[in-house]
C-alpha positions as a printed Julia matrix, in Angstrom:
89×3 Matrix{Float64}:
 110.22  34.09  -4.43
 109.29  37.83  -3.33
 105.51  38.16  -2.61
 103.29  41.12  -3.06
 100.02  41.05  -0.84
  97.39  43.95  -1.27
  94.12  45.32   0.39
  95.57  44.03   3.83
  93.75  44.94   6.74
  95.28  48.19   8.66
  95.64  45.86  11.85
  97.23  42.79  10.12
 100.7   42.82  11.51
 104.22  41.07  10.27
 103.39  37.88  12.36
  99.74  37.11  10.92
 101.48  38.13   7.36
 103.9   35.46   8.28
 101.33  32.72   9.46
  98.91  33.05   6.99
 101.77  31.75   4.25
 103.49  29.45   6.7
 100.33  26.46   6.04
 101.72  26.7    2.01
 105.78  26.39   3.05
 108.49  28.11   4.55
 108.73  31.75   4.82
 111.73  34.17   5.28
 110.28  37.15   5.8
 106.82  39.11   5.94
 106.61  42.53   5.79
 104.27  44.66   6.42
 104.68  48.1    4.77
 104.29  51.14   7.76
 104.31  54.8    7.01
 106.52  56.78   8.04
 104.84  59.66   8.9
 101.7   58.22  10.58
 103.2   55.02  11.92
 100.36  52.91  10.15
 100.33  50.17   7.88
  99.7   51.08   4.45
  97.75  48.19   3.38
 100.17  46.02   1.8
 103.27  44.02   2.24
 105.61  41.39   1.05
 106.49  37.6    1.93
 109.63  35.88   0.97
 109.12  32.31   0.31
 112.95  30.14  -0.46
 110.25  27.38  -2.39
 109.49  28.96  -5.63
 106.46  26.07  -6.08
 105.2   26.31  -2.38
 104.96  30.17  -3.41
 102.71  29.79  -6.44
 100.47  27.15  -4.65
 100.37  30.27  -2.06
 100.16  32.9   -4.74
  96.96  31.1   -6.47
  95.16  30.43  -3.15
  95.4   33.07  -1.67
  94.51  35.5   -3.9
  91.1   36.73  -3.51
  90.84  35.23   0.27
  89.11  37.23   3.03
  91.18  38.4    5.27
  90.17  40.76   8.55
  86.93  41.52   5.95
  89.13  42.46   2.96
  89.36  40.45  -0.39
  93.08  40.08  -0.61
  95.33  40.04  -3.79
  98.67  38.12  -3.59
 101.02  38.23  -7.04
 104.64  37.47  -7.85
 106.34  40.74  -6.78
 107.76  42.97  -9.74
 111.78  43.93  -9.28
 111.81  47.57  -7.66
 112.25  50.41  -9.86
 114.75  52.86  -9.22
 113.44  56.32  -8.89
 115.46  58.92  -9.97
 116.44  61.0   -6.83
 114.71  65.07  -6.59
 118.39  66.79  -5.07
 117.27  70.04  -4.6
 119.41  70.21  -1.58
């Protein structure tokens, strides 16, 4: 199951991302989302979990934990939308 984790702390890195699921089952990946331009996190990220019910135990307690200060929100990611592309080019 894909992840989506919110109001993350702009010095939480992929690692703690990682560890802070790991205690609820195996993760594949965590993700935390960098901009481009200024090289900094921008709050938020994603965790893969292969377990779809070790994901929802993480999912429901997680959500709303404190993390580095900030009240986190964890949900089910949505599918990405495709965006249609600008070519001005």
């Amino acid at each position: 199951m894909n992840i989506y984790v919110s109001n993350l702390g702009y010095t939480v890195q992929d690692a703690e991302l990682s560890q802070l699921f790991s205690g609820y089952g195996e993760v594949t990946s965590a993700k935390v989302i960098i901009d481009k331009m200024t090289n900094q996190s921008r709050g938020f990220g994603f965790v893969e979990m292969p377990d779809d019910a070790a994901a929802g135990t993480a999912i429901a307690e997680l959500n709303g934990k404190t993390v580095e200060g900030r009240a986190i929100r964890v949900s089910e990611a949505r599918p990405r939308e495709e965006k249609p592309r600008n070519n001005r080019w």
